[in-house]
KOLFI-789581 format. One record per residue: x negated, y negated, z negated of N, C-alpha, C, O, CB in turn. Coordinates in steps of 0.05 Angstrom, whole numbers, plus 5000, padded with zeros to 4 digits. Glycine has a CB too. Example, Ala and Ser with C-alpha at 12.3 -4.5 7.8 and 13.67 -1.06 7.14 Angstrom:
% residues 2
473651144844475450904844473650664844471550664831477450894819474350454858472750214857474249994843473249774839471850124886
END
This chain:
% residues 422
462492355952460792225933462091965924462591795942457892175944462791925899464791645892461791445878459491535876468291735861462191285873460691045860460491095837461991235824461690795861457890955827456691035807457590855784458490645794453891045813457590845759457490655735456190855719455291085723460390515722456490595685456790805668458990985647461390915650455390725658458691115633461491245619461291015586463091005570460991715611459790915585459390745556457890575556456990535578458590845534456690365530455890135535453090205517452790385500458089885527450789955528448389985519447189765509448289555517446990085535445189735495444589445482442389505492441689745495444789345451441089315497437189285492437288865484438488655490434289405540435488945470434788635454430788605453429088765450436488645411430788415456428488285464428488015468430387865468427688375485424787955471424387675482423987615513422887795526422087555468424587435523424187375555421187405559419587405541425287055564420487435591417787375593417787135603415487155611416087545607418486935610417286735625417686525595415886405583419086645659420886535588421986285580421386405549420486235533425686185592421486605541419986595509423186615493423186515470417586215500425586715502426986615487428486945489428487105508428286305494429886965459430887255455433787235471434987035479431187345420434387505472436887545489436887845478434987985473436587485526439687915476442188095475442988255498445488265497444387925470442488345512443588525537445288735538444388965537441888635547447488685540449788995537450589025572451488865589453888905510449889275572450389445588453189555592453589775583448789615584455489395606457989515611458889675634458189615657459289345611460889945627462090075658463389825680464089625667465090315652463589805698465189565713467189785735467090025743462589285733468889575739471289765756469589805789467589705798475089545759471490005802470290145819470789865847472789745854471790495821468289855856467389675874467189335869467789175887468989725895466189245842466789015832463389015835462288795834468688975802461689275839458289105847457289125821458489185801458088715860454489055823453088865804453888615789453288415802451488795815454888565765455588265757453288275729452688465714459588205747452488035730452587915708453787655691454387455705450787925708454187645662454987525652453987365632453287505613456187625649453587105628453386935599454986875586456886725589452386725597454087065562455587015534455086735510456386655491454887285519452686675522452586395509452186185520450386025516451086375492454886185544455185965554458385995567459286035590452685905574459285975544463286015542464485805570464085565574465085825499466086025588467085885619465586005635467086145649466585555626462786045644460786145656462186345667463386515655458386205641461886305704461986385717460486645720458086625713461986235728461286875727460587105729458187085758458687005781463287285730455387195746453487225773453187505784452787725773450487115767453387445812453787675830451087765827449587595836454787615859449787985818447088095839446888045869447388265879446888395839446487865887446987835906444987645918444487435906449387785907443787715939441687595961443087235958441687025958442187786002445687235956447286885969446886685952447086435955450886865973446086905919446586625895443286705889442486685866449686665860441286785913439086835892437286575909437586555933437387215889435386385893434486205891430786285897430186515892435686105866428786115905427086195910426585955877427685745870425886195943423986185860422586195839420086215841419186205864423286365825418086235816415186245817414886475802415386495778413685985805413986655815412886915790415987065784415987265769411286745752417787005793420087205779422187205806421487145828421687055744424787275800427287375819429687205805430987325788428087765817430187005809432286875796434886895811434686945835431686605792437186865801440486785811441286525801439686455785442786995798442786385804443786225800441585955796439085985795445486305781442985685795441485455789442785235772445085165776440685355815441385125754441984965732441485085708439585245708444584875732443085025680443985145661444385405661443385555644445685045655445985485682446985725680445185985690445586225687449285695694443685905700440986095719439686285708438086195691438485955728439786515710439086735704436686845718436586905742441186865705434286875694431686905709430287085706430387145683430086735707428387255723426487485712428887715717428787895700425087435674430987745737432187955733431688215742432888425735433987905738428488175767428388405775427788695752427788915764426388365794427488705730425889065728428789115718429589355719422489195700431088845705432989085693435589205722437489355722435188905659433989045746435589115771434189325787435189465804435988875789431289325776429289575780430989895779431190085794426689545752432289815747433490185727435190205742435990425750434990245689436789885756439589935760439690055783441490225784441289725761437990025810437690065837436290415835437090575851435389785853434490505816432890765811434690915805434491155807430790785792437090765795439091055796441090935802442990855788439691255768440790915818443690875845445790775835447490815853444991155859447090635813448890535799450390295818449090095823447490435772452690325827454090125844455689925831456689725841455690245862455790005809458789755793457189755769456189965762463089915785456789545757455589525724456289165718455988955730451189625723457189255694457489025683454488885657453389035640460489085670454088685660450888595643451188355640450788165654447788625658452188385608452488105590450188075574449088245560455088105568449087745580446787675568446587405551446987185561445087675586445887455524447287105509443987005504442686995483450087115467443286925535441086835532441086865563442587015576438986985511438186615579437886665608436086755618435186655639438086515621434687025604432487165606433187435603433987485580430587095588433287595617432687915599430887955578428987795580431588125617430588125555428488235552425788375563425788565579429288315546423388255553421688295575420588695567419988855585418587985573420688755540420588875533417389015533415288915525422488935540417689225542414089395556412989225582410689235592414489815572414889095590413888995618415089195638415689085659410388995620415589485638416189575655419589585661420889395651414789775653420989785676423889805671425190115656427490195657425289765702422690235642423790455624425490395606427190565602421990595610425590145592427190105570429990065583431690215573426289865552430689945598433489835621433990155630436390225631432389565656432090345636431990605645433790735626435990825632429190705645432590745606433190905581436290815564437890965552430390845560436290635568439390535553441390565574443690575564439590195543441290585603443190655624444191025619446391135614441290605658441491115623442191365616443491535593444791745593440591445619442291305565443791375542446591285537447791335516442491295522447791095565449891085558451991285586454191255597450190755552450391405588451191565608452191455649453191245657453491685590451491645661451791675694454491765695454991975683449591895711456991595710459491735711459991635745459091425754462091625685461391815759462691765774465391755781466991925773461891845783466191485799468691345792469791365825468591525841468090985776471791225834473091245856471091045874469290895866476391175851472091095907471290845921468391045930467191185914470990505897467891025949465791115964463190855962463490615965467091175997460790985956457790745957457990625986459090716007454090925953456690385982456790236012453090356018451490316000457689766011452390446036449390416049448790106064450689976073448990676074447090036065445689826087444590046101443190196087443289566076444890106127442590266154441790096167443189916176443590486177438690156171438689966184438090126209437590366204437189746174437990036236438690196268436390096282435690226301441990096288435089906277432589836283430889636275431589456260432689806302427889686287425989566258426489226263427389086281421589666259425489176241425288796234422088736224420988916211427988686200420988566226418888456212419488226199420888056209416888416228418488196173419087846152416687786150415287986146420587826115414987536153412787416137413287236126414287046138410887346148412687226099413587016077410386926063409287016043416187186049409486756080406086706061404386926069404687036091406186736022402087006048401287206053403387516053402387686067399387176037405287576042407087756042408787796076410287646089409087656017407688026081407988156103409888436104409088626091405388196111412388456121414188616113415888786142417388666158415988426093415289026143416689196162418589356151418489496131415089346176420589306169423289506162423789756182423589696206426189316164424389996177424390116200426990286191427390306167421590266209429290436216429890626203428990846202427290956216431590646206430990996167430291176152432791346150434991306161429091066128431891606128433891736128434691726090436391876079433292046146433091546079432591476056432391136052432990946066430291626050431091156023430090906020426091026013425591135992432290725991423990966032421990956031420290806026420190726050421791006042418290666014417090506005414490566016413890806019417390495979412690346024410190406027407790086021406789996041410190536060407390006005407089895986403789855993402590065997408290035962402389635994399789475998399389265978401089095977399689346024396689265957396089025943393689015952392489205961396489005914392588735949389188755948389788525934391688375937386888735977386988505909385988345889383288305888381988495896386688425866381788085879379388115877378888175850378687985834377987915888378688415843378188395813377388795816378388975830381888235789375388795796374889145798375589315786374389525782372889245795378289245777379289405764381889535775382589755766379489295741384089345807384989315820383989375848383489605855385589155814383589155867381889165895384489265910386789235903378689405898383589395932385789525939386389705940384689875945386389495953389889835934391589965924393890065949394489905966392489795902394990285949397090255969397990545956396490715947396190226007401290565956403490675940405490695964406290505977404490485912406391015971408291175988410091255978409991475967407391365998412291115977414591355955416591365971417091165984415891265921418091585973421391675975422291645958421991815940422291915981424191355953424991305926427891485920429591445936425390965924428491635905429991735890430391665860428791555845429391945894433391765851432991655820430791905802429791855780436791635803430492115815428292285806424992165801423592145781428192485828424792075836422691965839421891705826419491655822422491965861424191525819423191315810423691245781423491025771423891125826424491515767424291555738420991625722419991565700426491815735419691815749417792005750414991805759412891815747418792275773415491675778412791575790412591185787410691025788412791705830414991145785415590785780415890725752414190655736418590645794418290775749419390605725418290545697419290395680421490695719415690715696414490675671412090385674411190255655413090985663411390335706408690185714410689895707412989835712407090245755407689725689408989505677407189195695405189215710408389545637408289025689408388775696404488725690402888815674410988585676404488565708400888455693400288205703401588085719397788645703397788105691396087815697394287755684393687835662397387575696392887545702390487555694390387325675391587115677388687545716388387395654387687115638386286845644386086655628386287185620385386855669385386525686386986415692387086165696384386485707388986605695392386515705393786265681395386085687394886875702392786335654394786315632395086075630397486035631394286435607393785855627393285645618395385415640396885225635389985625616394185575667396285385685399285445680400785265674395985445718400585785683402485795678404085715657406385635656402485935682401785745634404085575614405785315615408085255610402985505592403285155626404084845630406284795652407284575657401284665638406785025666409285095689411885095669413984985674408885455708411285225649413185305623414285665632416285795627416685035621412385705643412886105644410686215628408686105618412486295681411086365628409886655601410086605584408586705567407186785596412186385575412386295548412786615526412286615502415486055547413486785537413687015523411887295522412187505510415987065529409487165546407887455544406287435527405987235513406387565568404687665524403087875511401788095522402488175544404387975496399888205510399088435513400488725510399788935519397388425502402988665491403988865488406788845509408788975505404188905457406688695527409188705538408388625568410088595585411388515522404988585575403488655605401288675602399988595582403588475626400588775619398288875627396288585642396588445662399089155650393888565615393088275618390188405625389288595611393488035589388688275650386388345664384388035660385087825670387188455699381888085643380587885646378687965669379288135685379487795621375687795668374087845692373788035698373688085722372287785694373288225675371788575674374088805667373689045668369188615645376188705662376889005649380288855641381188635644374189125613381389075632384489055615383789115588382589295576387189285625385388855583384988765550387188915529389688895531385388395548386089035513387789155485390189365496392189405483389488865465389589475522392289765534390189905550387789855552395789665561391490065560390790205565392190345595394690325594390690285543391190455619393390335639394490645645393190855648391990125671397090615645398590905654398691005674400291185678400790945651396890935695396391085724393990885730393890665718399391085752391690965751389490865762390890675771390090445765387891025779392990685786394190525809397090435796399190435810394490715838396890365768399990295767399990005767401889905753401590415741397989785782398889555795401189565824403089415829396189435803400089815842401589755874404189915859406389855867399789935912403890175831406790145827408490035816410790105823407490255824408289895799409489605793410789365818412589215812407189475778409289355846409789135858411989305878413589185891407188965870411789605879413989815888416489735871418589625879413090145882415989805851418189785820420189475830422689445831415589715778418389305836418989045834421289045865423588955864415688835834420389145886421389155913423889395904425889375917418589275939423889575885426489685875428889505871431089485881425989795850427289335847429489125833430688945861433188965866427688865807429288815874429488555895431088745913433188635918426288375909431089005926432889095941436489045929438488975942431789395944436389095909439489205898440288865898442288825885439689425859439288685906440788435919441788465944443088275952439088205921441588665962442288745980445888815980447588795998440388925984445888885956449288885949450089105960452289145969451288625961447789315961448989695976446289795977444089675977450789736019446890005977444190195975442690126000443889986017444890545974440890176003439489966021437490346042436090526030436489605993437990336064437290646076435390536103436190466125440690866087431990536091430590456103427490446090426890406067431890256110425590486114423190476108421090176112420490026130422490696123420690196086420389856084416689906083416090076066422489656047414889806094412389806102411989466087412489266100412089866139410989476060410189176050406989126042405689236025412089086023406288866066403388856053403888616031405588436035400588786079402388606008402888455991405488305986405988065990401288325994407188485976409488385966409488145951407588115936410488555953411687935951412287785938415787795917417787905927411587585959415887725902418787625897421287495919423487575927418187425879419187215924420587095947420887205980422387165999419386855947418387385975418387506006420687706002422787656013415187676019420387925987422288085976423987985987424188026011422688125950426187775974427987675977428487576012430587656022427887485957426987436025426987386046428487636070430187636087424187316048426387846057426888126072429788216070430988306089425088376060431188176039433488256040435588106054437788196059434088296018434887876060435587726080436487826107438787886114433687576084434887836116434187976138435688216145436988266165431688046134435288376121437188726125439788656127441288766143437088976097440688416104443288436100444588306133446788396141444188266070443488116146443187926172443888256201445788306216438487706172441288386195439288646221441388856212442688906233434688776211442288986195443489246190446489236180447489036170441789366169447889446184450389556183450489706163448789886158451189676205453089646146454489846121455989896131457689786146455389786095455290276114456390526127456690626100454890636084454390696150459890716096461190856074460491136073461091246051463890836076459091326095459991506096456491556092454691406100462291576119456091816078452891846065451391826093450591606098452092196047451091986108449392016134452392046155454592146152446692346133450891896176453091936204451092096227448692126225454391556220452192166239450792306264448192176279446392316290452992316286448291936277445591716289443291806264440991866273446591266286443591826237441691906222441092156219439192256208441891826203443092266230442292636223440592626243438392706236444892936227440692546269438592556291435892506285433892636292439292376310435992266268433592206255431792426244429292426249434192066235433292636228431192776214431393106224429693276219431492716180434293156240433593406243432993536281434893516296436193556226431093626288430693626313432193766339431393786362428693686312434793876326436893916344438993726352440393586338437994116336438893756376440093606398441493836409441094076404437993436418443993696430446193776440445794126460443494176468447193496459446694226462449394306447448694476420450194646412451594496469445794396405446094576389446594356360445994516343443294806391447094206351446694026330449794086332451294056352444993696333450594206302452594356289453794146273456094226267451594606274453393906262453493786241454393546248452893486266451293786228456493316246457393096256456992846230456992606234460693146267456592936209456792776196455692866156455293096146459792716206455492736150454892866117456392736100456192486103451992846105458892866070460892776069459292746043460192546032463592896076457092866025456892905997453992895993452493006009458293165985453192775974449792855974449292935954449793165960447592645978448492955927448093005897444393145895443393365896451093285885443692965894441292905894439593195891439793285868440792685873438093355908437093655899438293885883437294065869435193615885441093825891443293975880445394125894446094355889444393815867446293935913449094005924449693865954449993625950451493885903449893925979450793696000453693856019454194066031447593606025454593696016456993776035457293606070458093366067459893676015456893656090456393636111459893726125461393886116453493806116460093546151463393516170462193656199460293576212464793076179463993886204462793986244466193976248467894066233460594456254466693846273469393786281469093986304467793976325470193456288470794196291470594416322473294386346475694366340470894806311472294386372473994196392473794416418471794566418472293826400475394436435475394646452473694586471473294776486477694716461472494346477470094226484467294366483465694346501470094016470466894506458464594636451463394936469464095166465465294686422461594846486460095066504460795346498460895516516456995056502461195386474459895696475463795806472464596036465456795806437464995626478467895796479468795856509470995946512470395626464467395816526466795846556466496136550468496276546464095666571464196216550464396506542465296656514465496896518462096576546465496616501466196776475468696766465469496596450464796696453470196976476472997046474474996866490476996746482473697046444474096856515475996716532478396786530479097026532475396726557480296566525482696496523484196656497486496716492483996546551482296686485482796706454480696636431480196786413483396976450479496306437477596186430477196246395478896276377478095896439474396256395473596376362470796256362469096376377473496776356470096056349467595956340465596326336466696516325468395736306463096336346462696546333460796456308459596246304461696756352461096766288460296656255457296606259456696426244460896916226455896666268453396606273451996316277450296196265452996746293453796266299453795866296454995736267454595516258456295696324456295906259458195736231455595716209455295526193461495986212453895946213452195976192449495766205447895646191451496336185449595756222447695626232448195226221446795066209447895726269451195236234452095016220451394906196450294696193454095046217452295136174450895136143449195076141448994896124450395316129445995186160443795226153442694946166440494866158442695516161444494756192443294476186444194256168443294026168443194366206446394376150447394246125444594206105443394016095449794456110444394516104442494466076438994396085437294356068442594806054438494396110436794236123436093896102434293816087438394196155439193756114439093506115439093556079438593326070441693316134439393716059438993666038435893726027435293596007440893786027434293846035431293946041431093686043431193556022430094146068430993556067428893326082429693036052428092846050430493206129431593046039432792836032430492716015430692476009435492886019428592856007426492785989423092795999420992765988426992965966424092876032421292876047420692546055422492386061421393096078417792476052417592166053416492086083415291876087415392056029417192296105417092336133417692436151416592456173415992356137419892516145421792696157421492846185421393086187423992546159421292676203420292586225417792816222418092926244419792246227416492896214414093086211414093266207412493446213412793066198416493286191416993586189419393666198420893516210416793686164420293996191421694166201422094446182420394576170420394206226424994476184425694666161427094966167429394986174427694496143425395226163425495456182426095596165424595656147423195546200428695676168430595926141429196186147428796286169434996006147428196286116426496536128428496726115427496946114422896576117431096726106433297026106435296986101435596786088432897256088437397136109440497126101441397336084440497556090442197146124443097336061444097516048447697466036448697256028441997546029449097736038451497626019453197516041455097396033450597355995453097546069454997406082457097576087457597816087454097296106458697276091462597516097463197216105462896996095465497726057464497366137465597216153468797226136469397456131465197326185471197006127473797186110476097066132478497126132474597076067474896876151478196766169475596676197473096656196481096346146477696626220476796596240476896286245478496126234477996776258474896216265475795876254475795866290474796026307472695576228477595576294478995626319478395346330477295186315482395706317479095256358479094976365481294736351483694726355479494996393480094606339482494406326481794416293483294306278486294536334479494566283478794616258476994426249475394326264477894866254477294376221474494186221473194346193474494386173475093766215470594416197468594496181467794426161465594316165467294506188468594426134467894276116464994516104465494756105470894176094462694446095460594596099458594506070456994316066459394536130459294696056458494616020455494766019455395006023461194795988453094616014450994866002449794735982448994505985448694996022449594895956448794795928446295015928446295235940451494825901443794895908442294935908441395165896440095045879441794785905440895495890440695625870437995625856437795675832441495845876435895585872432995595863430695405881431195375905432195915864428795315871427595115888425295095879424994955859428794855889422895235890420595215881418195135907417595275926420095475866417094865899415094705926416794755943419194745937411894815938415994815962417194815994419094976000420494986020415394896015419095095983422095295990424795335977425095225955421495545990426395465985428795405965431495645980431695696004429794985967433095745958434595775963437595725952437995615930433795915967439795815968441295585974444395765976444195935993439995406005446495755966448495875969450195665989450595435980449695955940451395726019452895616029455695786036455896026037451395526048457795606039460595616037462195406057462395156054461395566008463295576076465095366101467995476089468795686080464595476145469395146095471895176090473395036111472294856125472395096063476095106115477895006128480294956121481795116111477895106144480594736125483594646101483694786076485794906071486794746114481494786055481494786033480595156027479495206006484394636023480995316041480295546052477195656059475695536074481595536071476795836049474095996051474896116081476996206089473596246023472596096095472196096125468996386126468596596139471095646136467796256107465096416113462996306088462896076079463696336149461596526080459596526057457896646063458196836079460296616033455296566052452596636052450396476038450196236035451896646077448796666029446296556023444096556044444096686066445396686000441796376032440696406053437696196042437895986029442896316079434796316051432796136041431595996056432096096078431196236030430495856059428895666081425495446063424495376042432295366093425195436090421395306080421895056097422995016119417595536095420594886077419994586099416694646106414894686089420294196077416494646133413694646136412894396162414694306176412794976144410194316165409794116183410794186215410994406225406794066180411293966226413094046244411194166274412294256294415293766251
END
């Protein structure tokens, strides 16, 4: 799996929400492992800002970088599109120190990424794992980290207001999932709020048509796109504030009343508590989600992921391995049965990749078809183990798998399987 950019460039233009002032946003490819940058174009010399936890500043109501003149504010929803689809290198020139606030949500930042297309480039994604849990309290904003075999969200608001109250939002964030269930939920506030914030000099740019404005009784002049699209907005928001993390961030984050600044605090923390790991899943996380243990856990490592599509999975076969004790002594031969078995905890770990509990469940292949063992695989071989998706409906799915060895077809099969509770 190489790093993400884009293949072309994108505009979105708009007014800021806090500061009221228009801005220009072009969406550039950036070279492979140069990160998140942004850029000001109307401020000639200006140092290039990292998306990054080190240059981000504690704010009121928003996610800022930098400080002075040059400070770039309100960046979480267009770091929302950028983090929802996994994008590792992007370049984002802005001749202005606001994004566009646009709908309030991050569909528009959504929509111009994709129209300028998803390419993959050299250089492997960095993960953050994290190996064990952390707690942050920032104010009322309360925050558990645990590890995951994903990035999981579990999301708490309470408001006094009846149109809100309390709210709580579960997601397995994927760029599927957070095209589908986030990225459309927009920004909001209340109209008691307004009068102070102005005199702060923020919302110089809102509206009704660009948030979701709640007086005593009700939301004024919209109309709301989910019962609950306040806790997913403050999800959306914990999207953006992760990808300061500076790597995909692989963890189940438990937030009661999120903040901006808590947000930030937390990424603190991960970047401080957890380890980057180049390689998609290592053996400590496959443990995590699949319930075989030694000597039967076939699988050492996962080399490829492609989101409900495709995973390629590493078994390093070693003369070490039990079952060559008996099976063809002193003319050692993996038998094909384990190879397929191998396969079948490959495409396991591609099943669970979108379960939001892994840990709960359990994935039981109900047939095999189409197999042909074509070479014998020996001690000193390493298993390269491909299964792409052919059909996938609710809980079940089937799945064409393919072992290779030094570039070589080893063994093929299809084969279907059910995720059911464990």
């Amino acid at each position: 799996m190489g790093r993400r950019t884009i293949a072309g460039e994108a505009v979105v233009e708009g007014i800021g929400l806090h500061l009221g002032r228009p801005c220009r946003l072009v969406f550039k490819p950036a070279p492979a492992g140069s990160g998140i940058v942004f850029q000001r174009l109307d401020l000639p010399g200006t140092a290039p800002i990292p998306a990054r936890v080190d240059v981000a500043v504690e704010a009121e109501r928003r996610t800022q970088l930098g400080t002075g003149e040059a400070a770039l504010h309100t960046v979480e929803h267009v770091l929302a599109a950028v983090g929802g689809l996994e994008i590792d290198d992007l370049l984002i020139e802005m001749d202005g120190p606001e994004p566009p606030i646009m709908d309030g949500s991050a569909v528009p930042f959504l929509d111009a990424l994709n129209s300028a297309g998803l390419t993959i480039h050299s250089g492997r994604p960095e993960w953050l794992v994290l190996r064990k849990s952390i707690r942050v309290v920032d104010g009322e904003s309360v925050y558990e980290a645990h590890p995951c075999f994903g990035l999981s969200l579990d999301v708490t608001i309470d408001f006094p207001h009846p149109v809100i109250g309390e709210q709580r939002g579960q997601y397995m964030v994927t760029s599927r999932s957070f095209t589908k269930e986030l990225a459309a939920a927009r920004t909001f506030g209340f109209v008691h709020e307004v009068e102070g914030l102005r005199a702060k000099g923020l919302i110089q740019g809102a509206s009704t048509a660009n948030a979701i404005v709640l007086d005593g009784t009700g939301v004024l002049e919209t109309s709301l796109r989910w019962p609950d699209e306040f806790v997913r907005h403050k999800a959306l928001d914990c999207v953006g504030d992760l990808v300061l993390a500076g790597a995909r961030v692989r963890a189940r984050i438990v937030a009661h009343k999120p903040s901006h600044r808590g947000t930030v605090a937390l990424v603190r923390a991960l970047v401080q508590h957890a380890i980057r790991e180049t390689a998609v899943y290592t053996v400590e996380d496959i443990m995590q989600v699949l319930p075989h243990r030694y000597p039967f856990l076939l699988v050492d490592r996962i080399l490829e992921l492609e989101e409900g599509k495709r995973i390629v999975g590493l078994k390093n076969v070693t003369i070490n391995e039990p079952f060559f004790q008996g099976h063809f002594p002193g003319h050692p031969i993996m038998p094909g049965v384990l190879i397929i078995e191998a396969m079948a905890q490959v495409g396991g770990m591609l099943l669970m990749r979108t379960i939001e509990d892994p840990g709960s469940k359990v994935v039981y292949f109900l047939s095999l078809d189409n197999v042909k063992f074509r070479r014998p695989v020996k001690p000193g071989d390493q298993l390269h183990l491909e299964l792409e998706v052919l059909q996938k409906r609710g809980t079940m799915c089937k799945m064409k798998g393919t072992a290779y060895v030094d570039g070589q077809v080893v063994t093929e099969a299809e084969m279907a399987a059910m995720v059911r509770d464990r």
